[in-house]
mmCIF file of the N, C-alpha and C atoms, coordinates in Angstrom:
data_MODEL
# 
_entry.id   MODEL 
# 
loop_
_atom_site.group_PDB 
_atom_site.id 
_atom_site.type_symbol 
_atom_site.label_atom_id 
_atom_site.label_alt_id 
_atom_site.label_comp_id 
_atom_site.label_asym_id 
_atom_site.label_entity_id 
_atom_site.label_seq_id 
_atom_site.pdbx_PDB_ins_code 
_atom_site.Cartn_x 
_atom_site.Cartn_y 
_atom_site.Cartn_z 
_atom_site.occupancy 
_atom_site.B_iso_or_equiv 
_atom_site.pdbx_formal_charge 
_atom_site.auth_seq_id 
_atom_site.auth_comp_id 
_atom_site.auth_asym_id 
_atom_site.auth_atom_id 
_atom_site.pdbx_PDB_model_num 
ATOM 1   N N  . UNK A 1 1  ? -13.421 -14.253 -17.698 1.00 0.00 ? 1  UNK A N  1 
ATOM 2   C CA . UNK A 1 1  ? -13.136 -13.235 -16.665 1.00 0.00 ? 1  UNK A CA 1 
ATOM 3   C C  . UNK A 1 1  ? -13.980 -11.986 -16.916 1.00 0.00 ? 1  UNK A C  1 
ATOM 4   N N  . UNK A 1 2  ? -13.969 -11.385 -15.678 1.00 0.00 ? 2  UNK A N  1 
ATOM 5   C CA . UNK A 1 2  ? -15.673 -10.057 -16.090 1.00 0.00 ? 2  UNK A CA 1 
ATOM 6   C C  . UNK A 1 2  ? -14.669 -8.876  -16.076 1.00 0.00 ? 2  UNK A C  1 
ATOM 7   N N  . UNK A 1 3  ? -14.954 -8.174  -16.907 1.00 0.00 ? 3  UNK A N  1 
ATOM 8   C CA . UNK A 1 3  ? -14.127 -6.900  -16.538 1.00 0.00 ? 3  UNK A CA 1 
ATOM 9   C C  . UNK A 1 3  ? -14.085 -6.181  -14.941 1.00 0.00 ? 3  UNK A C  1 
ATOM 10  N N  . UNK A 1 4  ? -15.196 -6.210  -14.698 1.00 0.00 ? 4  UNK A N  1 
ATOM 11  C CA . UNK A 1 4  ? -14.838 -5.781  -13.363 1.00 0.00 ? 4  UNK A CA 1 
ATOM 12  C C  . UNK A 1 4  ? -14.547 -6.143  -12.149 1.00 0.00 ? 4  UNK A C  1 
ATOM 13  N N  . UNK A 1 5  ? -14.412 -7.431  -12.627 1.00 0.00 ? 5  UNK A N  1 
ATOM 14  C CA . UNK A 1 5  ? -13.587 -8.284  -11.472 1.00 0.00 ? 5  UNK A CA 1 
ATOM 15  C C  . UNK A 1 5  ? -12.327 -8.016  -11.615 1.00 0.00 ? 5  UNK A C  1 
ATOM 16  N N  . UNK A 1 6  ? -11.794 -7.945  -12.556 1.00 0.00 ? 6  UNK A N  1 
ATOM 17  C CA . UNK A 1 6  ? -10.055 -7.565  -13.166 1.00 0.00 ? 6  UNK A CA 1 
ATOM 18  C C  . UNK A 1 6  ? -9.607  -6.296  -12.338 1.00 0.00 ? 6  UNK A C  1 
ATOM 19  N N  . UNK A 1 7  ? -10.801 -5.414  -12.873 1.00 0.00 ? 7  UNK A N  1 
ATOM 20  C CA . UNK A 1 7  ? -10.530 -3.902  -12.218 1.00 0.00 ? 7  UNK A CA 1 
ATOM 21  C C  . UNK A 1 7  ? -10.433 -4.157  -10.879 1.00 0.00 ? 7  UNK A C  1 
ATOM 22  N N  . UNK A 1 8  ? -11.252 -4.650  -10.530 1.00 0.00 ? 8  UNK A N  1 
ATOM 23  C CA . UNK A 1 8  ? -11.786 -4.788  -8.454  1.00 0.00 ? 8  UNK A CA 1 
ATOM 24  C C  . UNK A 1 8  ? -10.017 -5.511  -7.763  1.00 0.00 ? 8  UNK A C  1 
ATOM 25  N N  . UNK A 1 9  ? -9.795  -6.143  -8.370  1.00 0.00 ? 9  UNK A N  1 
ATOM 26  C CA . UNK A 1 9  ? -8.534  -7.178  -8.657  1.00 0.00 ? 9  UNK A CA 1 
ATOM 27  C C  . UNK A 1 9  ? -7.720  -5.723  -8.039  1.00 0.00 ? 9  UNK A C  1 
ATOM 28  N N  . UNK A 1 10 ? -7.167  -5.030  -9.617  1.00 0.00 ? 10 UNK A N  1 
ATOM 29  C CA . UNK A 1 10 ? -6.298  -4.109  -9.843  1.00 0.00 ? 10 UNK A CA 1 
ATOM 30  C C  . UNK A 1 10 ? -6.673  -3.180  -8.402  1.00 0.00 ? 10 UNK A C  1 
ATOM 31  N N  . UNK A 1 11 ? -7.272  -2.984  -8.689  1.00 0.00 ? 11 UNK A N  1 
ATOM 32  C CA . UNK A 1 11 ? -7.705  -1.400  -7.515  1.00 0.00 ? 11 UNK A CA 1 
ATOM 33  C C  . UNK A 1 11 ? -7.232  -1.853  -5.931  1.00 0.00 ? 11 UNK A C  1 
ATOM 34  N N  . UNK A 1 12 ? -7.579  -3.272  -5.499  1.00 0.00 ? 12 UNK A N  1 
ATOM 35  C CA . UNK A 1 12 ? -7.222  -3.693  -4.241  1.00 0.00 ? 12 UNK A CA 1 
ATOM 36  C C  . UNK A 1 12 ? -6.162  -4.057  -4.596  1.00 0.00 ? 12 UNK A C  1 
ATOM 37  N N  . UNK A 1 13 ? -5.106  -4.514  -5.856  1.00 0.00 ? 13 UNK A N  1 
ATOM 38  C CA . UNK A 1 13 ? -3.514  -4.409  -5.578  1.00 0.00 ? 13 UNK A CA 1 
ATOM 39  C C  . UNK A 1 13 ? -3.022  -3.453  -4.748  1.00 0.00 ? 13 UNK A C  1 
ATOM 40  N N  . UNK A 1 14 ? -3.519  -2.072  -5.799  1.00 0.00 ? 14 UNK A N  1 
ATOM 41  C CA . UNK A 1 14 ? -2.644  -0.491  -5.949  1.00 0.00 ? 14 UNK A CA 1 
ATOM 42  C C  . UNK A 1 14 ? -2.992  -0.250  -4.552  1.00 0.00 ? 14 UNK A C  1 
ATOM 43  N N  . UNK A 1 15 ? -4.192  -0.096  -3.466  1.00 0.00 ? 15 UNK A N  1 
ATOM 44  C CA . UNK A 1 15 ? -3.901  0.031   -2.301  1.00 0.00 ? 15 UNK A CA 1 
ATOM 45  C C  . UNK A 1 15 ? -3.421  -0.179  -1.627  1.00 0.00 ? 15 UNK A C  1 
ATOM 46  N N  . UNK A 1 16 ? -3.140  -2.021  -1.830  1.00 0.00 ? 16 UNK A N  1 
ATOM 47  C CA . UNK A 1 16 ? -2.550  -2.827  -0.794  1.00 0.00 ? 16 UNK A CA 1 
ATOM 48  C C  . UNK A 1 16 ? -1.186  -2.182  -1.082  1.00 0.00 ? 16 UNK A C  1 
ATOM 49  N N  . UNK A 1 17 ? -0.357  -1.794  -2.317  1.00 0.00 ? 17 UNK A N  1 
ATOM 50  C CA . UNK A 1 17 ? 0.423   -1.394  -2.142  1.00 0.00 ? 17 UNK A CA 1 
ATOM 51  C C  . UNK A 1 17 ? 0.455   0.209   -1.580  1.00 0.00 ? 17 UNK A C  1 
ATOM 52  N N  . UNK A 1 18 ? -0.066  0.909   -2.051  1.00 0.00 ? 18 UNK A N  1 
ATOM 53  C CA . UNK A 1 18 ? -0.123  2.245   -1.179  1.00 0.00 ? 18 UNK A CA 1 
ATOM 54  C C  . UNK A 1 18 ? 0.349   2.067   0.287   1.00 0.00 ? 18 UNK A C  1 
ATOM 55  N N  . UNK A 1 19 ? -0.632  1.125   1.101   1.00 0.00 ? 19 UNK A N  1 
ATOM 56  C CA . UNK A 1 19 ? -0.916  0.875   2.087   1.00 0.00 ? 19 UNK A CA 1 
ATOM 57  C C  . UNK A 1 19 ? 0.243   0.433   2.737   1.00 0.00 ? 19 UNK A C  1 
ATOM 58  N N  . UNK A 1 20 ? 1.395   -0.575  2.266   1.00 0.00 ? 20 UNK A N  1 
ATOM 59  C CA . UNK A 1 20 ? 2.329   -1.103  2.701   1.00 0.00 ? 20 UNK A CA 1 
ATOM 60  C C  . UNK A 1 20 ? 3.333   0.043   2.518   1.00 0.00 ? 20 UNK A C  1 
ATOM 61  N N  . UNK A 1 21 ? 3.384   1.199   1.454   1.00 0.00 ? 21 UNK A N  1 
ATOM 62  C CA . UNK A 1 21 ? 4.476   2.142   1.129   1.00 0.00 ? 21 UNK A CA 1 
ATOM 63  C C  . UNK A 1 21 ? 3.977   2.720   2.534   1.00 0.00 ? 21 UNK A C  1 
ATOM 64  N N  . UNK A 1 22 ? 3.386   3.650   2.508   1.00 0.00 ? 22 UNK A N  1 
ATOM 65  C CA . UNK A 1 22 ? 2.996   4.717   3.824   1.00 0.00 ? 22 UNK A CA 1 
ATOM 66  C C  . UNK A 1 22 ? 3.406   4.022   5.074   1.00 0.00 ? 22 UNK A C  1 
ATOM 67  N N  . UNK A 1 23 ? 3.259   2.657   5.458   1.00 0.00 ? 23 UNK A N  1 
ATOM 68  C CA . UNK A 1 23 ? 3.440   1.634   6.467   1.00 0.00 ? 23 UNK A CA 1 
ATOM 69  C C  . UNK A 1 23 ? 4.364   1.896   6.578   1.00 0.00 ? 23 UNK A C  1 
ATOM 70  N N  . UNK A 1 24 ? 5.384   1.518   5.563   1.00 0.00 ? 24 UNK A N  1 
ATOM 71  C CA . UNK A 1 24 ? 6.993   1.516   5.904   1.00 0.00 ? 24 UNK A CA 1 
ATOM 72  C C  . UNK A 1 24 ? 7.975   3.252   6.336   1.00 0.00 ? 24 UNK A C  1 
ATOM 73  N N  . UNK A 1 25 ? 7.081   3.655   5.144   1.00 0.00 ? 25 UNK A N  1 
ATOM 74  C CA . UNK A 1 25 ? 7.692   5.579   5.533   1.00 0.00 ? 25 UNK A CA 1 
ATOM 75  C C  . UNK A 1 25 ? 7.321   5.777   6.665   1.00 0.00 ? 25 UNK A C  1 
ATOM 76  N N  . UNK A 1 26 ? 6.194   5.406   7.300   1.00 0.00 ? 26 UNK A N  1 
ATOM 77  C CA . UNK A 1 26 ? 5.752   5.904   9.054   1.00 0.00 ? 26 UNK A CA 1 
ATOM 78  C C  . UNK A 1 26 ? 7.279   4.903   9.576   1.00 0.00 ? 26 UNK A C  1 
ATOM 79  N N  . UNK A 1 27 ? 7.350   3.703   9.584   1.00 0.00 ? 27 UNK A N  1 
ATOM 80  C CA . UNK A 1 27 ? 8.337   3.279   10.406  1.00 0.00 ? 27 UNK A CA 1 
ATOM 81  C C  . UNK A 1 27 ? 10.057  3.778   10.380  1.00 0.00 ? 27 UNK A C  1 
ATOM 82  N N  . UNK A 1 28 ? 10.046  4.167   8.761   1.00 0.00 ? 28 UNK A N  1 
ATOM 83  C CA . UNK A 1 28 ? 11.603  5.059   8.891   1.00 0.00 ? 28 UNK A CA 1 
ATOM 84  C C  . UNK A 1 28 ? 11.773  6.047   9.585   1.00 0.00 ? 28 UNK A C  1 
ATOM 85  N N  . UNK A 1 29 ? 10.298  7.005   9.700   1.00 0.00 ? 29 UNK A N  1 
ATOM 86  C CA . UNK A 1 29 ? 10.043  8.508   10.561  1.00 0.00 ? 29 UNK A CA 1 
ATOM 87  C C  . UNK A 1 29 ? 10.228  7.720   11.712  1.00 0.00 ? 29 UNK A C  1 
ATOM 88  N N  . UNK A 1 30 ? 9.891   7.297   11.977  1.00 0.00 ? 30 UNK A N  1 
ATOM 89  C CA . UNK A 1 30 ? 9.605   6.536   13.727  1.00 0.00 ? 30 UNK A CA 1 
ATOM 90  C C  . UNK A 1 30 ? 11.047  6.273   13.867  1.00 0.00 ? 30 UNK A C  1 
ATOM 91  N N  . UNK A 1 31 ? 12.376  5.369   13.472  1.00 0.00 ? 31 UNK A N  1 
ATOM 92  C CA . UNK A 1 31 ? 13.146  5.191   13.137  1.00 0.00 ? 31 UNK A CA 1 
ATOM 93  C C  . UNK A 1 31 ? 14.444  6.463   13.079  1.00 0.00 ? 31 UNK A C  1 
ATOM 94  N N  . UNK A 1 32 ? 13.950  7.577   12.352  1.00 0.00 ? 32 UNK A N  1 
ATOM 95  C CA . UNK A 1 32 ? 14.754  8.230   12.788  1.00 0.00 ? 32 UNK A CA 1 
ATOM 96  C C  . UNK A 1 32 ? 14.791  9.090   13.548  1.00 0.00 ? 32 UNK A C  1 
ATOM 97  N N  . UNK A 1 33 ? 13.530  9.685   14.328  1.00 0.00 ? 33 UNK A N  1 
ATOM 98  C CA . UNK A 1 33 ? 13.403  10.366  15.260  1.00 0.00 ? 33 UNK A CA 1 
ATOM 99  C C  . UNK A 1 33 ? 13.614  9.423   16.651  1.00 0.00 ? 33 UNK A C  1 
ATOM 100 N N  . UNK A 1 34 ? 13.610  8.236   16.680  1.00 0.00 ? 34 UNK A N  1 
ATOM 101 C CA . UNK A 1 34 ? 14.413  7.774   18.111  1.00 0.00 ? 34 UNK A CA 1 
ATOM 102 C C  . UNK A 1 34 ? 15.339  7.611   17.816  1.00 0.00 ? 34 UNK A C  1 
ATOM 103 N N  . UNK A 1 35 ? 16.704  7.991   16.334  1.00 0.00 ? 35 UNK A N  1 
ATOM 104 C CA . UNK A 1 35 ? 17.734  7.529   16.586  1.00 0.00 ? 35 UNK A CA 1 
ATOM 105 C C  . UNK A 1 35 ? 18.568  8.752   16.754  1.00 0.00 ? 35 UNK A C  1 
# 
């Protein structure tokens, strides 16, 4: 395994998760301002 494939690996986890957190907080805002 190359090190920076590991890293490249890691780095597109931590976004994908970023990416799905912010996703979901926009839909609770959305969520509670129509309720």
């Amino acid at each position: 395994m190359n090190a920076n494939y590991v890293a490249m690996i890691v780095i597109l986890i931590i976004w994908l998760g970023i990416f799905l957190y912010i996703f979901r907080l926009d839909k609770k805002v959305e969520n509670l301002t129509k309720g």
